[in-house]
RODODO-160288 format. One record per residue: x, y, z negated of N, C-alpha, C in turn; residue in one letter. Coordinates in steps of 0.05 Angstrom, whole numbers, plus 5000, padded with zeros to 4 digits. Example, Ala and Ser with C-alpha at 12.3 -4.5 7.8 and 13.67 -1.06 7.14 Angstrom:
% RODODO-160288
526448864844524649104844526449344844a 525749554858527349794857525850014843s 
//
This chain:
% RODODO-160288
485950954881488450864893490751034883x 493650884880495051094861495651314894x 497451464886498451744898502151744897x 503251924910505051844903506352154932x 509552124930510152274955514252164958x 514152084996515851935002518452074991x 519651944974522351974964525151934985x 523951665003526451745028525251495047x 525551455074524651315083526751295114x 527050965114529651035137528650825156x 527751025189525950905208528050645225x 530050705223531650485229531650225213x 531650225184531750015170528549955169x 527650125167524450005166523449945147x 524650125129523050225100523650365081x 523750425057523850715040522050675012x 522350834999520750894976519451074976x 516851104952515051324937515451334912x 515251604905516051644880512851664868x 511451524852508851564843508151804822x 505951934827505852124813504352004785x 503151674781504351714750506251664735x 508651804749511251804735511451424731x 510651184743511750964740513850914763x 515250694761517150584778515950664803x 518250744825518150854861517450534865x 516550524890514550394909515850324926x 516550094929517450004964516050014989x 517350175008514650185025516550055056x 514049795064516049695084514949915115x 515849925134514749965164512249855170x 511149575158508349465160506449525142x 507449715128505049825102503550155118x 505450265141505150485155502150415170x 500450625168498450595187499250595222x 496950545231497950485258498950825276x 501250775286501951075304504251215286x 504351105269505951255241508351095242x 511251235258513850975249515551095229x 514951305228517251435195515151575180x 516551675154515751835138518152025131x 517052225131518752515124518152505095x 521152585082521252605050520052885043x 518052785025516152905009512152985019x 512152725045509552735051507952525033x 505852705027503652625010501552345013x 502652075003501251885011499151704990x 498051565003496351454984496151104990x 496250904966496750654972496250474959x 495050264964495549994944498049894944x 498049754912501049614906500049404902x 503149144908502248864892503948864887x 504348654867507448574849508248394874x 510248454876512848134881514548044876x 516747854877518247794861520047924854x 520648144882522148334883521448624872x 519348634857517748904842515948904861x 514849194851511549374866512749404900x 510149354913509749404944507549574951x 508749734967505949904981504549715002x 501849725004500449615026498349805032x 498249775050495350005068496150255064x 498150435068498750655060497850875083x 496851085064494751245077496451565077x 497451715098497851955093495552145093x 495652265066494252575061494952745072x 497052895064499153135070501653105081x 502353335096505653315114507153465098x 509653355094510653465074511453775074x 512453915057512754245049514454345084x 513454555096514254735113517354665118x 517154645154520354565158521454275163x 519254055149518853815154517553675175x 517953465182516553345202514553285197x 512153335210508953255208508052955217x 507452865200505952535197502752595208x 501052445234499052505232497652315214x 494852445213493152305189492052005196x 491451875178491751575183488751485200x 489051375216486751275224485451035213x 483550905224482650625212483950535231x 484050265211486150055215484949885251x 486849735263485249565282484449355271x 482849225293482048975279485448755279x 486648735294489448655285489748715263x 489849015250492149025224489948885210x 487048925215486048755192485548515187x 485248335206486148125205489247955183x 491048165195493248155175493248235155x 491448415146491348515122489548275104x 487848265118486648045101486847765094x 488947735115490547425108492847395083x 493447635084496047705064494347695037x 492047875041490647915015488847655006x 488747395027486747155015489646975003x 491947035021494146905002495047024974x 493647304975494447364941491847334922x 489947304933487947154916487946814910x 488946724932489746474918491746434898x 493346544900495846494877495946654856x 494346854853493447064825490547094809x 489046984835486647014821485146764814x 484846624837483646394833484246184811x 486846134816487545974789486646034761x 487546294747485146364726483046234725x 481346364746479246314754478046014746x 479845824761478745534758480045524732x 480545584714481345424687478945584663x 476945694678474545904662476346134652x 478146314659478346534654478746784679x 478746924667479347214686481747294696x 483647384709485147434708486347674693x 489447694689489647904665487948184679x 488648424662486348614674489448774693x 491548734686493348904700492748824733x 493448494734492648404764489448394776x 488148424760485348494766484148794777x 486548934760485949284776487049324797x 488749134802490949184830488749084856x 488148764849487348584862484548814876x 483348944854480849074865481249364880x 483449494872484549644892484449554919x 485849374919486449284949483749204962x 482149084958478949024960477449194970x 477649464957476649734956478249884982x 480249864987481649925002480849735033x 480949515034480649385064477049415067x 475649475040472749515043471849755065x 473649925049472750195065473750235093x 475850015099476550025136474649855141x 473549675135470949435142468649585149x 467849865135465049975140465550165162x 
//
């Protein structure tokens, strides 16, 4: 899952960016990508996340805090598993992005490209490990 740490996040508007630590484009991160109990993020806590493209660029989804950011900052507690609510939602969002990214490939006998294929299995890997 990539990594990354919150560049600014504003609990009133109900969302913010990550700056990724492989140096690619910051991350939109909405208020519904927050694990449950979690309503802000303090700039420079250590998170971890799946992305999907949208039309509007990269999105965080399932975002997981590691670390609170450097001394003096506000402390984020650590992420719990998801409820069966968020997963439910999580997994409706994610059968609507397999229909419109993967499947189609799919039915014409090919794969999808490998960029949306590493994303798509991130996220898989990700709602897998709240499922067990």
């Amino acid at each position: 899952m990539p990594s990354g740490r919150v560049k600014w996040f504003d609990a009133e508007k109900g969302f913010g960016f990550v700056s990724r630590d492989d140096g690619g484009k910051d991350v939109f991160v909405h208020r519904d990508a927050l694990p449950e109990g979690v309503e802000e993020l303090a700039k420079g806590t250590k998170v971890e996340y799946s992305i999907i493209d949208t039309r509007r660029g990269v999105q965080a989804m399932g975002l997981h805090v590691l670390a609170a950011p450097a001394a003096g900052a506000a402390a984020v507690p650590e992420t719990p598993k998801r409820s069966p609510e968020e997963l439910n939602s999580l997994l409706q969002d994610l059968i609507g992005v397999l229909e419109q990214q993967v499947m189609p490939p799919l039915s014409r006998g090919r794969r999808p490209d490998r960029k949306t294929g590493a994303k798509i299995a991130e996220l898989l890997r990700a709602v897998a490990t709240d499922l067990e």
